[in-house]
Rosetta silent file (secondary structure, phi, psi, omega in degrees, C-alpha in Angstrom):
SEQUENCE: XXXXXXXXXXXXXXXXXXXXXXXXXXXXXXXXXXXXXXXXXXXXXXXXXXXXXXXXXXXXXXXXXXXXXXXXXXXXXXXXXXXXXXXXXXXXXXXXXXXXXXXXXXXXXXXXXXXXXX
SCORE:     score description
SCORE:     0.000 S_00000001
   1 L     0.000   98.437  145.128  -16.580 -121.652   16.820 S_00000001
   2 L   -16.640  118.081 -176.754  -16.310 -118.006   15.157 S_00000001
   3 H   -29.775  -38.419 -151.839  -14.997 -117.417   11.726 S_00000001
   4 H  -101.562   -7.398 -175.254  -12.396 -115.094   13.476 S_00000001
   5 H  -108.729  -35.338  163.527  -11.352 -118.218   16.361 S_00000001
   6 H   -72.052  -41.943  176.941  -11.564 -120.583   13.161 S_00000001
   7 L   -79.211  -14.740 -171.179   -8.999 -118.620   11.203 S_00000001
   8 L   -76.034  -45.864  173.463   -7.090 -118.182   14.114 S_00000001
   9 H   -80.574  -42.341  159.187   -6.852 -121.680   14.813 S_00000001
  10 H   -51.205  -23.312  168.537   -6.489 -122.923   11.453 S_00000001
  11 H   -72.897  -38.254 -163.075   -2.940 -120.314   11.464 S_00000001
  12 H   -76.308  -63.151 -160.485   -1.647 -122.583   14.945 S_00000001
  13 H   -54.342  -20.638 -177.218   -2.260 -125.626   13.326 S_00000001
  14 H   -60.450  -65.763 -157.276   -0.661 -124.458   10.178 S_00000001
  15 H   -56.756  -17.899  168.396    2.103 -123.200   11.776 S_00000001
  16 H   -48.683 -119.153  159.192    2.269 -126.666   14.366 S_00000001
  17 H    33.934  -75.947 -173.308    2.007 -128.760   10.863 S_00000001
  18 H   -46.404  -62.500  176.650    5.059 -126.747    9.190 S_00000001
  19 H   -14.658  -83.050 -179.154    7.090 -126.990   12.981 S_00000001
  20 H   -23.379  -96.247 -162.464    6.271 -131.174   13.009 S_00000001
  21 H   -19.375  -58.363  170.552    7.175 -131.470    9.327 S_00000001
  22 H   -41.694  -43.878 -154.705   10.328 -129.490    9.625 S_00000001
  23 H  -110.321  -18.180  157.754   12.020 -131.097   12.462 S_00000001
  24 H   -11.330  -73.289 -172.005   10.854 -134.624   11.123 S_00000001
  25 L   -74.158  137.266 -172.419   13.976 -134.879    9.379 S_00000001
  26 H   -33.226  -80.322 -131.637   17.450 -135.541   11.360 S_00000001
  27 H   -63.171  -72.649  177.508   19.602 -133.355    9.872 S_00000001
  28 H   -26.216  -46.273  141.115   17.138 -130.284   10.297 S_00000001
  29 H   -27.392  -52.969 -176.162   16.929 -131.284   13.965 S_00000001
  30 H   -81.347  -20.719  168.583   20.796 -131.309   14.117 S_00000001
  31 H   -75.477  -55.564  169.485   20.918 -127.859   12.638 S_00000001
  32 H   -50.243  -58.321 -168.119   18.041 -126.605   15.481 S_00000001
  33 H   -62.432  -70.835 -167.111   21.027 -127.841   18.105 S_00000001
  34 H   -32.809  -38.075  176.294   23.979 -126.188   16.120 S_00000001
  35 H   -99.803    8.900 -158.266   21.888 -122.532   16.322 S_00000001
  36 H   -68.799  -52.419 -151.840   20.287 -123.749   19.565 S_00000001
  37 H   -97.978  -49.882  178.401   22.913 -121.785   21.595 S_00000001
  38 L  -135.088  164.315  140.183   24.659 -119.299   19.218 S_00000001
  39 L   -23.206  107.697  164.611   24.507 -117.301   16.083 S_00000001
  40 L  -116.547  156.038  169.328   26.154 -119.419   13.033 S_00000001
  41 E   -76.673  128.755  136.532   27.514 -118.445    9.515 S_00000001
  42 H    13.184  -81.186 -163.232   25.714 -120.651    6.995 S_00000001
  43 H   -71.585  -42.254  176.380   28.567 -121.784    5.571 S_00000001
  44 H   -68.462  -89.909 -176.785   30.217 -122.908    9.635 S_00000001
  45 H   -30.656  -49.581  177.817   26.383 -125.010    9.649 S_00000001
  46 H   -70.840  -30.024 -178.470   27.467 -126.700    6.084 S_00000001
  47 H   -45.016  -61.679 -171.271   31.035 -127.252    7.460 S_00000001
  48 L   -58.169   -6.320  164.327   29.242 -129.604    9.874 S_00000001
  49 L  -142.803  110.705 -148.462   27.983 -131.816    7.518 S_00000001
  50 L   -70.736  -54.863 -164.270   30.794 -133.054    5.452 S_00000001
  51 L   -71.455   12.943 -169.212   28.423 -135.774    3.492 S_00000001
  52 L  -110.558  167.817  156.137   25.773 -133.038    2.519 S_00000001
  53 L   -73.758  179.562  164.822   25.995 -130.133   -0.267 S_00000001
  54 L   -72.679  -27.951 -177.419   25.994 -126.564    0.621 S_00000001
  55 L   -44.828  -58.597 -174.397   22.761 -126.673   -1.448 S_00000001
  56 L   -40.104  -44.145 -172.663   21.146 -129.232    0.708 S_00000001
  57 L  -121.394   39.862  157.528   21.548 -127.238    3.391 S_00000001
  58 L   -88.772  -32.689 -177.727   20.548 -124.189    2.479 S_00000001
  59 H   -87.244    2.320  171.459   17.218 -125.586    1.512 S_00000001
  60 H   -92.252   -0.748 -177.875   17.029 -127.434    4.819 S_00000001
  61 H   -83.855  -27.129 -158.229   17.818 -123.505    6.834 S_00000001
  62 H   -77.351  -18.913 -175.388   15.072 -122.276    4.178 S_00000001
  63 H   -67.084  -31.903 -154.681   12.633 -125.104    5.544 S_00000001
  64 H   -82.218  -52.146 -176.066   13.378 -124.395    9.075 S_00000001
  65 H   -49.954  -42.061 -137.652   13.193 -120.167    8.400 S_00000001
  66 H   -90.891  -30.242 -165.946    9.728 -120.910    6.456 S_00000001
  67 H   -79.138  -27.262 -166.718    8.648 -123.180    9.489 S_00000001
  68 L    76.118   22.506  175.595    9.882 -120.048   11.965 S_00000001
  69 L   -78.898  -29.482  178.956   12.003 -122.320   13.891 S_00000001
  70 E  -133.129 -171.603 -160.559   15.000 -120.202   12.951 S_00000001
  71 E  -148.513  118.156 -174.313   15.609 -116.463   12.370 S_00000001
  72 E   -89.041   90.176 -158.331   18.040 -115.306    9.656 S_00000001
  73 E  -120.634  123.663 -149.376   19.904 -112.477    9.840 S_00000001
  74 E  -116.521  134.710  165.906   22.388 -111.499    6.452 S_00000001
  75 E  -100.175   68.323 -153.353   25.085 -109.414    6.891 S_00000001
  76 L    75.041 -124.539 -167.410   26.510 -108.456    3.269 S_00000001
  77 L   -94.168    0.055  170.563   26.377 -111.703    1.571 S_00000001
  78 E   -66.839  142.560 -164.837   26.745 -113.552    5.077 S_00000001
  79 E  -137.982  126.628 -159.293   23.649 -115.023    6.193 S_00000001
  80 E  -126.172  141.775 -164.038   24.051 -116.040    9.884 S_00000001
  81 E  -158.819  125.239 -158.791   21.075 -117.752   11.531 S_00000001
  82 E  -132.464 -179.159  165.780   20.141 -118.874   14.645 S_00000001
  83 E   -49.605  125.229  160.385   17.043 -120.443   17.134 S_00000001
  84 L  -138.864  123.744 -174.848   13.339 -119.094   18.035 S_00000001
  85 L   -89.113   -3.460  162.573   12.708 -120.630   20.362 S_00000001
  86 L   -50.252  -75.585 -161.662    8.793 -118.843   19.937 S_00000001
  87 L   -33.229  -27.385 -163.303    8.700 -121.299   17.102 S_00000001
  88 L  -117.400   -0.543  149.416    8.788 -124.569   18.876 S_00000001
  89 H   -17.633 -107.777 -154.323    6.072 -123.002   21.362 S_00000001
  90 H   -58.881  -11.143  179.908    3.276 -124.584   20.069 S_00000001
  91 H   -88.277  -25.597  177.003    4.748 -128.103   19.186 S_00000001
  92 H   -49.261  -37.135 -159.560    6.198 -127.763   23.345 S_00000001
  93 H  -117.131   20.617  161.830    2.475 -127.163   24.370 S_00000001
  94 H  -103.137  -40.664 -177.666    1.096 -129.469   22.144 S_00000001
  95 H   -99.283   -2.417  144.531    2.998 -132.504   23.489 S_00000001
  96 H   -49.058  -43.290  168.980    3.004 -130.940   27.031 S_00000001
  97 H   -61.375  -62.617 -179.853   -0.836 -132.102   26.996 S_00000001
  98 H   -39.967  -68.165 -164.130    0.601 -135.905   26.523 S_00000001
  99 H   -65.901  -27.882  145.074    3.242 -135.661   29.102 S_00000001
 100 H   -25.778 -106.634 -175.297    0.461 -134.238   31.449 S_00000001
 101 H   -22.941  -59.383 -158.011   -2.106 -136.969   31.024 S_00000001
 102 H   -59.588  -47.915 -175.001    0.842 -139.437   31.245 S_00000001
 103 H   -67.286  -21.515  175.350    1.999 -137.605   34.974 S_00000001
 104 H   -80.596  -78.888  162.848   -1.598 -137.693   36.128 S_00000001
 105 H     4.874  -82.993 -154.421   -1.700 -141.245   35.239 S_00000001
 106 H   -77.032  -48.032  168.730    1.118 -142.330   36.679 S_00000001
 107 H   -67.398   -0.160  147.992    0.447 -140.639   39.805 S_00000001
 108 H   -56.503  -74.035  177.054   -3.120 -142.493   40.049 S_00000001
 109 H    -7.268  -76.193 -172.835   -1.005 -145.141   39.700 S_00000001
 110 H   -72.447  -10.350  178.977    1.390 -144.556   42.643 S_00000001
 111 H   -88.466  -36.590 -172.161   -1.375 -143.517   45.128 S_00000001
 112 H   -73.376  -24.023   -7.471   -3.456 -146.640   44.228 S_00000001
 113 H   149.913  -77.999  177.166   -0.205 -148.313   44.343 S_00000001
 114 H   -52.608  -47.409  175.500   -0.032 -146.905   47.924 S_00000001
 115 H   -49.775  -58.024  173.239   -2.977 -147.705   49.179 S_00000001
 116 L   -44.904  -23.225  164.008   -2.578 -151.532   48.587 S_00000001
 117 L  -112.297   32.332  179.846   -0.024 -151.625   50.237 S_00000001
 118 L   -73.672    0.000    0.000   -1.123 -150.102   53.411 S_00000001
């Protein structure tokens, strides 16, 4: 592999790596559905989780911005922040290979399946 194909790949895996890491955790995950659909204030996203600080979950939006799962946009001191859905690309096409292999599989399966019982 080329230095320039090596660095290239070493950024998707970074950025894969961060993705994974990020969405590991629940809460972060429950925060990807809350901006999934619309634009939220910050502050509307902490509303939603009564048992958390505001703190917490500003550093879980800063994980998920840093990861590029979400996209921040601050309007005076409002900081409103929602889904990119670019971001979640590469973990989609990484586990897209699995559910492949698993559909070819299973459809060996059902032909041999078929046959046997011809």
């Amino acid at each position: 592999m080329s230095a320039v194909a090596s660095s290239f790949s070493d950024r998707l895996n970074k950025g894969m790596d961060a993705a994974l890491r990020a969405i590991a955790e629940p809460r972060r995950r429950a925060i990807l559905r809350l901006v999934r659909d619309e634009e939220r204030l910050a502050g509307d996203i902490a509303e939603a989780f009564p048992d958390v600080t505001h703190s917490a979950i500003s550093q879980h939006l800063k994980v998920l911005r840093e990861a590029g799962l979400v996209e921040e946009r601050r309007e005076g001191v409002r900081r409103f922040y929602r889904l990119r859905p670019e971001g979640l690309q590469e973990v989609r096409a990484f586990l897209a290979d699995f559910w492949d292999d698993s559909l070819t599989r299973l459809k060996a399966a059902a032909e041999a399946f078929a046959r046997e019982q011809r």
